[in-house]
C-alpha positions, 0 to 999 in steps of 0.5 A: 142990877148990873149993866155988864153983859158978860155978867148977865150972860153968867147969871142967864146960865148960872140960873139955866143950871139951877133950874134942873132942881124943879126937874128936866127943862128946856132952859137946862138943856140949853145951858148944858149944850152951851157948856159942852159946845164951848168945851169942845170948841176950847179943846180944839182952840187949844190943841190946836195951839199946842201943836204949833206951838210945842209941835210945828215951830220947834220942827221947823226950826231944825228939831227933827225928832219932833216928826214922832208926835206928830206922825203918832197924832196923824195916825189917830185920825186913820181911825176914820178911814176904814182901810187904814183904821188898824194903824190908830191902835199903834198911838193908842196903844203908846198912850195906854202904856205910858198913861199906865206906867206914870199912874202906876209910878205916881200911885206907889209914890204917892200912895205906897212909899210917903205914906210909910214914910210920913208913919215911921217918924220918931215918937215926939207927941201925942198926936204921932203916935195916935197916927201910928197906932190908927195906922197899926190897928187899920191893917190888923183889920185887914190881916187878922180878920178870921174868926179863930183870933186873940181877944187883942187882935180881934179888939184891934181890927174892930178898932181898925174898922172904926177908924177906916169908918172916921177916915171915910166920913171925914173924906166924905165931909170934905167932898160936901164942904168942897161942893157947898163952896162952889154953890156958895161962890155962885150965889155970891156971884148972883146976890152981889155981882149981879142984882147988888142985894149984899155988898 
């Protein structure tokens, strides 16, 4: 077994996570309130050093303009004074509508304009025009979906359908495999870095 401590720390934990397959215990809830502490505590470290660095040093050193964050985060905490707890909606607000705006920018950009883009390409093989008609058919599935249709169109939405149906099995396929390789990663930790049983 190994002699580092850190490495048992890690193993103590890894397994205090694991125990919650046999159900709800004491070990899990250590372990669970370890993580959330030291994440919160991480957080704070880091804000912290966020506001001296990007904030404090650059104000000092004459950028005037950095007085706005920082009257804007200092308003966040008049949330705990009762009398002046309306002035933390101002921030709150700013944040909503600029978090609002980029995900909407980045949505039509990334969802919306490159996936039309990425579809109307020249035709060269096989494996282009397979993605074009999937696309065709997919949104003749959600167009022509009423009773009243042609054969043609009614044999193109259900394909439509089936396809939408590979798509999501394979997103879903992806999830596992992402989420099997974390386990993997974490009983390679314990088998090897921890009692050496594999090499």
């Amino acid at each position: 077994m190994s002699t580092n401590l850190g490495i048992w720390i890690a193993a103590g934990c890894t397994i205090f996570m694991y125990s919650y397959l046999i159900g709800d215990n004491p070990l899990f809830k250590f372990a669970e309130h370890l993580y959330i502490g030291i994440s919160a505590a991480h957080a704070v470290v880091l804000g912290y050093q966020n506001i001296q660095e990007m904030a404090w040093k650059p104000l000092i050193g004459g950028k005037a303009v950095m007085l706005v964050p920082l009257l804007f985060g200092l308003l966040l905490y008049t949330r705990f004074v009762k009398d002046w707890s309306s002035l933390s909606r101002i921030p709150i607000a700013f944040l909503t509508g600029l978090a609002a705006a980029l995900a909407i920018r980045g949505a039509i950009d990334a969802s919306f304009i490159k996936q039309i883009a990425a579809t109307m390409v020249p035709i060269t093989n096989m494996s282009v025009f397979l993605t074009m008609a999937m696309v065709a058919t997919t949104i003749s599935y959600f167009f022509f979906t009423t009773g009243s249709q042609l054969a043609p169109v009614r044999y193109s939405a259900q394909l439509g359908r089936w396809v939408m149906m590979v798509a999501f099995g394979s997103a879903f396929g992806n999830t596992v495999m992402a989420r099997m390789s974390l386990v993997i990663g974490r009983l390679q930790f314990l088998f090897k870095d921890w009692i050496h049983l594999i090499k």
